[in-house]
N, C-alpha and C positions, 0 to 999 in steps of 0.2 A: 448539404447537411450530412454529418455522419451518424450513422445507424449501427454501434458497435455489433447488431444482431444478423447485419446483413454478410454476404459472403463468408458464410462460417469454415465451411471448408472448399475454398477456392481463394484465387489471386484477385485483388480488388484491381480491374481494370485499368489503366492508365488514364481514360478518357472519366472515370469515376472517381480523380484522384482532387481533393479541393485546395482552400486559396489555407495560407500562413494560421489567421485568422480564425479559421471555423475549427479548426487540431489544437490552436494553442490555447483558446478560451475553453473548450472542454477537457484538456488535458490539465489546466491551470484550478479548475473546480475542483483537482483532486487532493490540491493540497491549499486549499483556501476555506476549508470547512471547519467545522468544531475540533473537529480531534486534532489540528493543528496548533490551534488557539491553548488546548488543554496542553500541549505538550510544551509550548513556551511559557504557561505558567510555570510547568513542572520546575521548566531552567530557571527561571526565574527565582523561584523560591527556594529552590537547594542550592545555586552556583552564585558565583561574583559575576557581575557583569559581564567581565573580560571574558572572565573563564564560558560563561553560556553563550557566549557570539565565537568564541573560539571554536566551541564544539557545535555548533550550527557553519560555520566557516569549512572545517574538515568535514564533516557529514555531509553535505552539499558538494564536496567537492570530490565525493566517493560515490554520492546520488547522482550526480551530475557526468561522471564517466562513465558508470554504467548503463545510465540508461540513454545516456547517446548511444551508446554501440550496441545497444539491443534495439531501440528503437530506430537506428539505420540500418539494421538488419529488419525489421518490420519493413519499414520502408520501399528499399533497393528487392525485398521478396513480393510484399504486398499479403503478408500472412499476418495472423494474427499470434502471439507469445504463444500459443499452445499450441499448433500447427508447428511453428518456427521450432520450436523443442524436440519434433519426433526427426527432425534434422539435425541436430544440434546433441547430439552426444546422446538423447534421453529415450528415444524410440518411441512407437506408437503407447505402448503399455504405461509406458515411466513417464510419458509429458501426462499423460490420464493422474498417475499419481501425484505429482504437481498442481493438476488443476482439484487434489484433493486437499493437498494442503492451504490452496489460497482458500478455496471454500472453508476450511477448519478457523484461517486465520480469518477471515470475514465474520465468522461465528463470534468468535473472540472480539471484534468490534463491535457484533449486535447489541453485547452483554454489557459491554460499556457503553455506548450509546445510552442503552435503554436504562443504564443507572443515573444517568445524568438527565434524562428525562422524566422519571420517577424521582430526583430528587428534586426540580422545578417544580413537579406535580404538589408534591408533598408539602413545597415551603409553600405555594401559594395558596393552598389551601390549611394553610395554620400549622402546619405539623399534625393534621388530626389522623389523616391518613397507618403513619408510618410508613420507613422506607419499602419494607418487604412487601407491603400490600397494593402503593403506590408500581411497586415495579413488576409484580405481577398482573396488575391491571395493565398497566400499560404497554407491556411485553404481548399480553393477549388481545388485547384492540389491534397494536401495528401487522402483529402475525394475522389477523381473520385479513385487514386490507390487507394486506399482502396478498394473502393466499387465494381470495376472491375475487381480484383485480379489482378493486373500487380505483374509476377511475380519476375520480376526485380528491384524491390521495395525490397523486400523481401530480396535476394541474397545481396545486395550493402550493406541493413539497417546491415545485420548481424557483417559486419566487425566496425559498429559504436562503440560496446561498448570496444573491444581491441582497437582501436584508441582513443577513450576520454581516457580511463587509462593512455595511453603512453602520451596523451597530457599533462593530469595532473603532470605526473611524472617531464617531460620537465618545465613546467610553476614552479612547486615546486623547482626545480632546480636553474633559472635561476633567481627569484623572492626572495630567502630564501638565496640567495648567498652572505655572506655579513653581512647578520642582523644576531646575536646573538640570544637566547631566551629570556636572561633578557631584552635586548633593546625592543625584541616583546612587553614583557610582561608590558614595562611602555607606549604604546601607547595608548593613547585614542579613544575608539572608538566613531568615527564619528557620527554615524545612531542613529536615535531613539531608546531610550534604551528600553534592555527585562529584565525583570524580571526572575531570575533564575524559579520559576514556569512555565512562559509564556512560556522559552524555551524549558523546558520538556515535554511540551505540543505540541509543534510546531515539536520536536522532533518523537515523537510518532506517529504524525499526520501524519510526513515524511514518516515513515514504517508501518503504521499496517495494511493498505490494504495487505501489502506483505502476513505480520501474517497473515490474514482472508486467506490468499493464500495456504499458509502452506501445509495445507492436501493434497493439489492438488499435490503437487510433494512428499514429504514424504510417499504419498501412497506406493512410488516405493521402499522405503526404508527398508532395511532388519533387522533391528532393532535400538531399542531403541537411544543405544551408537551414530548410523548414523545420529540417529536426532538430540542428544545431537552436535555432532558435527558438523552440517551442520548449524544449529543456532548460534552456536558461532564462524565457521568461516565467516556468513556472518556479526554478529556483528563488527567482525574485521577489514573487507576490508570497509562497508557500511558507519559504524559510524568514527569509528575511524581514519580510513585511508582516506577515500575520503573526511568525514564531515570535519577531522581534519585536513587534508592539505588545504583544501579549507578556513577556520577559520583562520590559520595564513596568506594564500595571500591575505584573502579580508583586513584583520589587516594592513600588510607590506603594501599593495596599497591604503588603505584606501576608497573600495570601494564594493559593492555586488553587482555588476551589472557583471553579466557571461559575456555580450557579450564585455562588456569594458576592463576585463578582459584576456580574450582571445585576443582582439583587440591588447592592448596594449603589453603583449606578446610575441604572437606568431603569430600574423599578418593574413593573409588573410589563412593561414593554420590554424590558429586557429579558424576562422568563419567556414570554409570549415567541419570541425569536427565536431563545435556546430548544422550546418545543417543537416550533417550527424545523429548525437544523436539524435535532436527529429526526425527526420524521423525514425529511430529505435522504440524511445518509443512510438508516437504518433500513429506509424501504428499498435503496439501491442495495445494501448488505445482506440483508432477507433474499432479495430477487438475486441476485448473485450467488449466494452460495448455495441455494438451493438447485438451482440450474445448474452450477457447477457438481453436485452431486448426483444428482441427476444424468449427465453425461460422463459421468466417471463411473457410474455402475452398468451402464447401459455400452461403454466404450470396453467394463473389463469380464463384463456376464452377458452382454445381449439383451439384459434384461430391462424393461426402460420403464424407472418408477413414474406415476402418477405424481403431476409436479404439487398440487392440491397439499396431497397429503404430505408429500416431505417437504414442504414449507411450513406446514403444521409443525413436524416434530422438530425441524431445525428452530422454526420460535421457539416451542419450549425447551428446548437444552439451552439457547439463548438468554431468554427468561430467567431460568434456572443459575446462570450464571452473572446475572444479575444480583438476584437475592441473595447469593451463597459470597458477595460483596468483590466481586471482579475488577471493579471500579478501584479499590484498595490495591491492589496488584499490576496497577498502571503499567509502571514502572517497569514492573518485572514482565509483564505482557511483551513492552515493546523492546526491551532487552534480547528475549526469546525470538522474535519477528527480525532482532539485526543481527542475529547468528543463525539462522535457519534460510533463510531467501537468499543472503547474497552467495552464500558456495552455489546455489543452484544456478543462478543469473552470471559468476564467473564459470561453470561448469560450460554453458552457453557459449557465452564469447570468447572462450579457449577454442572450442572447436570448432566454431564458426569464421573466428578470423585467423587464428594462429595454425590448427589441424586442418582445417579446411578439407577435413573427412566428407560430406557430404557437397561438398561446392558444384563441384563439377556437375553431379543430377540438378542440383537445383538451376543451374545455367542455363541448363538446354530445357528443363521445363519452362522455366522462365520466357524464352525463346517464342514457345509456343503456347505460351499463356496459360499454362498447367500448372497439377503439381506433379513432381515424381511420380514414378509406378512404382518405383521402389522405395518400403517405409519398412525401416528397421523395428523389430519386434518389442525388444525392449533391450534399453542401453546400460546394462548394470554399473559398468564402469561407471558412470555417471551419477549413477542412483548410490554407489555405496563412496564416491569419490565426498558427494553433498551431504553425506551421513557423517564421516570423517570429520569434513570440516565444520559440519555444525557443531558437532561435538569437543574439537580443536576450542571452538568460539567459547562454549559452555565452559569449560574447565579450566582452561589458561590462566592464571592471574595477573600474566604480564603482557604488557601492549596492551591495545586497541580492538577489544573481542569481536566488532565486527570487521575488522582487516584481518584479523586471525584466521579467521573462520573463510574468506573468501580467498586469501593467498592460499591457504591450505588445501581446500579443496580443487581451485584451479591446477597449483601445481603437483599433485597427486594424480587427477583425471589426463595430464599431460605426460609427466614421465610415463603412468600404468599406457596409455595409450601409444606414446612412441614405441614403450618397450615391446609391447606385445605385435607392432607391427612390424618392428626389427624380426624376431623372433617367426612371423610368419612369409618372412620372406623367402623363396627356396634359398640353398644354397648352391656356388658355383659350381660349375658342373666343372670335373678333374678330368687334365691330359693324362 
């Protein structure tokens, strides 16, 4: 069984290492939940058919190569993405910053989450609520479980992601009964339209937190072929299956709105589910980022906050983001998530497989079932290489802003790093 919490900073044993099966069905939960479903409506309702499996097709296949070669570098190390970092171009200080950002960007999930929760809350209850009151309640009920370990949260949340699957299948069903493909295929989509770019991007933005995740379960992975295969079957169930049935109901109903969805449906079972889901994700979102905060203060002051209380305030900025309609900004959320992660995730696997800067320490600790003694301070290169190209990502209006942003930043952190080893090389010494 894997225990993402176990072996935090240490090599996950060989004799600890499990079967295809127990990595790929946890790794596959992470792109088989709500926010994937939400994000195929998105395609759905803004793109032409073609156009939204084209751009699930290339995003998949940009998720799909990164996160094989971070997560066989998980693997072949037995570390976990944030470990595998202070190796990997970013140093002890800079993978700390990184695991600030995931935390920032989990924040930014809680807020949606919890608006799709509050908006279930609110429809089943007549509209009497209103959204802001509804999301405030409910932002402050998951933050107290959270932050008081109610283990009953816990127990209930787990049965959420086999029930939304079985939902989906039901709604696919009942929804898809009837309509042809060709008839899908000449509907017009309703929403605001994406540009096949925008969607590849919005795509990416959808899964690459998983990616940066990668190494964290792959550690447990007994080779290669495992990871090969634990990535392609979650591109399967993630993109294709959930984005993809989700893309023809929101088409067929002509709408991207989960909870109306659901509503229309499958009725007060179908809210009952959507409740259930983000209470799943958002309790893993909550518990995550605040632990991640929590050892990014403690990793860059010594200082080690009370996890209590900064669950407390991570809810309420969560909350807070919520109300203030976070939910409306989907879009541009996950836009931001596929220009900001992948320079960082290519910053990685440039110096990991290409510079192969740190290889050689990691072999020989490898060897002796360690890690390094030697942990580089912090990797600026790297830190301002991932700024570049995020910002490359952001501003560009041509291409594919999330291959903008990971080309860019890869080959900037490569040439600044050839050149400067050129440059510290002595020179020959003269007859």
């Amino acid at each position: 069984m894997i225990k993402i919490e176990d072996y935090p900073l240490t090599r996950v044993p060989q004799d600890k290492r499990v079967s295809f099966l127990s990595v790929a069905i946890v790794h596959m939960g992470m792109l088989t939940a709500l926010d994937q479903f939400m994000l195929g409506a998105v395609l759905g309702h803004s793109m032409t058919l073609l156009d939204a499996f084209t751009a699930i097709f290339i995003g998949s296949l940009i998720f799909g190569v990164v996160t094989y070669g971070l997560g066989l570098a998980g693997m072949r190390e037995g570390i976990s993405g944030s470990l595998l970092a202070r190796w990997c171009g970013f140093g002890r200080l800079g993978s700390v910053l990184i695991g600030v950002v995931v935390a920032v960007s989990l924040l930014g999930w809680f807020g949606i989450q919890n608006a799709i929760f509050a908006k279930s809350l609110d429809f089943a209850l007549g509209n009497k609520l209103g959204f802001g009151l509804a999301a405030g309640l409910s932002g402050t009920l998951l933050t107290i479980l959270v932050a008081f370990g109610f283990k009953a949260l816990r127990i209930a949340a787990r049965i959420a992601v086999p029930m939304f699957i079985m939902l989906v299948a039901y709604i696919s069903i009942i929804t898809l009964t009837g309509h042809n493909l060709p008839e899908i295929i000449q509907l017009v989509p309703p929403g605001e339209p994406l540009s096949i770019s925008a969607g590849i991007t919005i795509v990416v933005g959808g899964a690459i937190v998983a990616s940066l995740m990668t190494p964290d379960l792959t550690r447990y992975s007994r080779n290669g072929k495992h990871v090969f295969g634990v990535t392609i079957f979650t591109i399967i169930a993630g993109e294709f299956v959930v984005n993809g049935l989700a893309i023809l109901i929101a088409k067929t109903l002509g709408t991207a709105d989960v909870v109306t969805i659901m509503s229309q449906v499958a009725g007060g079972a179908g809210l009952l589910v959507v409740v259930f889901s983000t209470l799943r994700v958002n309790d893993l979102n909550l518990y995550s980022s605040s632990l991640g905060i929590v050892n990014a203060v403690e990793g860059m002051t010594g200082k080690r906050l009370k996890y209590t209380a900064t669950t407390l305030v991570i809810g309420v900025l969560g909350t807070t983001l919520s109300v203030l309609g976070i939910l409306d900004r989907f879009v541009d959320f996950l836009t931001v998530l596929g220009v900001v992660f992948p320079p960082i995730i290519g910053v990685m696997l440039v110096d990991y497989y290409l510079l192969r800067t740190h290889r050689k320490i990691l072999d020989e600790s490898r060897r002796e079932g360690k890690l390094p003694d030697q942990t580089p301070t912090i990797g600026w290169a790297a830190i301002i290489a991932s700024i570049v190209g995020s910002i490359v990502g952001l501003v560009t209006e041509w291409g594919v802003p999330t291959i903008n942003s990971l080309l860019a930043a890869s080959l900037i952190y490569w040439v600044f790093k050839l050149a400067t080893s050129r440059s510290q090389k002595p020179a020959p010494a003269q007859s």
